[in-house]
N, C-alpha and C positions, 0 to 999 in steps of 0.2 A: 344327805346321802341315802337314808330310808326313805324317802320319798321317789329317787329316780329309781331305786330298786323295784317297788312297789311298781311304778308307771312301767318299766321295764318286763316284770313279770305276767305285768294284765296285757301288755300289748301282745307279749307275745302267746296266750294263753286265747286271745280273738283272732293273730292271726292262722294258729293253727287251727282250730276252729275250721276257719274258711279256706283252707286247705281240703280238709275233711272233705268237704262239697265244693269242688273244684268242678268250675262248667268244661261240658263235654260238649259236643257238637257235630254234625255232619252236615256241610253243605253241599249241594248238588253242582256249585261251581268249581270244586274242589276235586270232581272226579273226571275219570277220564270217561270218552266217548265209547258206548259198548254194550253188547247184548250178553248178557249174565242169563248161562242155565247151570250156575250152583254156586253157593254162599260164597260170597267176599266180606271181611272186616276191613276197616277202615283205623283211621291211625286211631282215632280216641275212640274202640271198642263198638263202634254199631255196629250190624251184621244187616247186610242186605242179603235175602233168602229169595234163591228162585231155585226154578229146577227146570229139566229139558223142556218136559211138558208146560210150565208155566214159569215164563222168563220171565224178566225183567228189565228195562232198558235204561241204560243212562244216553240222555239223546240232549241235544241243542233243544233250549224254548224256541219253541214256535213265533217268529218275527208277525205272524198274522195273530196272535191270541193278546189279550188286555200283558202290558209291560208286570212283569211279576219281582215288587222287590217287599222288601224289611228294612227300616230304617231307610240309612243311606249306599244299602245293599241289591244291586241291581242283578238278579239271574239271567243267566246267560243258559246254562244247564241245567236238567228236571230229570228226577227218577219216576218214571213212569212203571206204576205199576198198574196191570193192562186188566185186571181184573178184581176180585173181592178176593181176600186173604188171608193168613190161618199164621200160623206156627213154624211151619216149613217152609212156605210159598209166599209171593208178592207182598211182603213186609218187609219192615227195616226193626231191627230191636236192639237193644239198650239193657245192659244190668243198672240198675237203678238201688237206692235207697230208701229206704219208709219216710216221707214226707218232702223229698225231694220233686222237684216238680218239672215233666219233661211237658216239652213245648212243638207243635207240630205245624208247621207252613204248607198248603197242600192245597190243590185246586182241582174239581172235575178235568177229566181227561175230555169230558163231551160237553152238548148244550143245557145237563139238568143238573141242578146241584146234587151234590154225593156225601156221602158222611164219612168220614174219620173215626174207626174205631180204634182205641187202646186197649190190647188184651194184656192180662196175666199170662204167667208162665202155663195154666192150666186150661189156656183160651178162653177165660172166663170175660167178658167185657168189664173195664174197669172205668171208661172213661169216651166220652165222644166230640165229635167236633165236627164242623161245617169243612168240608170242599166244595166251595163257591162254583158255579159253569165255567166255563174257560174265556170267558171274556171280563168276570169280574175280579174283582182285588182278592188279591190270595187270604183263605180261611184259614185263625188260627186256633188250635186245638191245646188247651192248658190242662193238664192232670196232673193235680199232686198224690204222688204213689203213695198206696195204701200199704204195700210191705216192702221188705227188700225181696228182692228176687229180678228175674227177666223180663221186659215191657218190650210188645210190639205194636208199630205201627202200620194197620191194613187199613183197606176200604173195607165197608160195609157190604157194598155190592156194584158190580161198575170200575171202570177204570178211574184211576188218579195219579197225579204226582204229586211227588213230593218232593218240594225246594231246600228245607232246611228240617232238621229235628236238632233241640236242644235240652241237655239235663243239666240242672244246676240245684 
C-alpha cells in the first residue's frame, strides 16, 4: 500500500509541475479576417498591438508565395505585420516565464530575408530569428526567456508575418 501511495504522490507532484508551464499558442488560422488599428487579445493571452497609424492585418496566405506549414499544420491565414515594430505597434506579445521558451513561425513579407526580434518588456532585444523571403520555408525563432515579465514579437525592420507563436 506504501508503494502506490508513494507512486501516487510523485505522479502527481510531475503532473502539477507541467501544469505550471501549460503551452499557450496563437495561430494565424485561428483568427478572423481584418485590419486591426488597436490591441486585440486572443483566447490564450497574446496581444496583437497595432494602432491607426500603423495597423496590422490578419489576411489569407498568399496562394502565390511558397505553401506555409509546421508539422502537419497547413496556413491558410498570416498576421502580417507591415513594418519593423516596438511595444505598442506591429507586434504580437506573450507574459511568459524565466526559462520558458516562446517559439516564432514568421516569413518576409517581400523578396529579402527579414529578422525576428524578441523584445523585453523594456524593448530591450532579448532574442532573434530568421523571416525567410516569401517564397521560402517559414523561419523559426526559439528564445528561452530570461525573466518573467512581457515578450514581443516584431520585425527587425521591413514587413513580416506571422503564422504561429508558441510558449511552453
Amino acid at each position: 500500500m506504501k508503494k502506490i501511495t508513494v507512486l501516487a504522490a510523485a505522479l502527481a507532484m510531475v503532473f502539477a509541475g507541467s501544469f505550471a508551464f501549460a503551452e499557450k499558442y496563437v495561430s494565424a488560422n485561428d483568427l478572423t479576417k481584418q485590419v486591426l488599428t488597436s490591441d486585440i487579445s486572443t483566447e490564450d493571452g497574446f496581444v496583437i498591438h497595432a494602432t491607426d497609424a500603423k495597423n496590422v492585418e490578419i489576411q489569407e496566405n498568399d496562394s502565390n508565395a511558397s505553401p506555409a506549414s509546421v508539422g502537419d499544420e497547413t496556413f491558410s491565414m498570416r498576421i502580417k505585420l507591415g513594418g519593423a515594430g516596438n511595444l505598442v505597434e506591429r507586434s504580437v506579445s506573450i507574459k511568459g516565464k524565466k526559462g520558458q521558451k516562446l517559439t516564432v513561425y514568421a516569413r518576409s513579407t517581400g523578396d529579402q530575408d527579414r529578422t525576428v526580434n524578441i523584445l523585453d518588456g523594456e524593448g530591450n532585444v532579448v532574442g532573434t530569428g530568421p523571416a525567410p523571403n516569401k517564397t521560402a520555408a517559414l523561419g523559426k525563432t526559439e528564445v528561452k526567456l530570461p525573466a518573467d515579465g512581457e515578450f514581443y514579437a516584431c520585425s527587425a525592420k521591413s514587413g513580416i508575418y506571422i503564422f504561429e507563436m508558441i510558449l511552453e
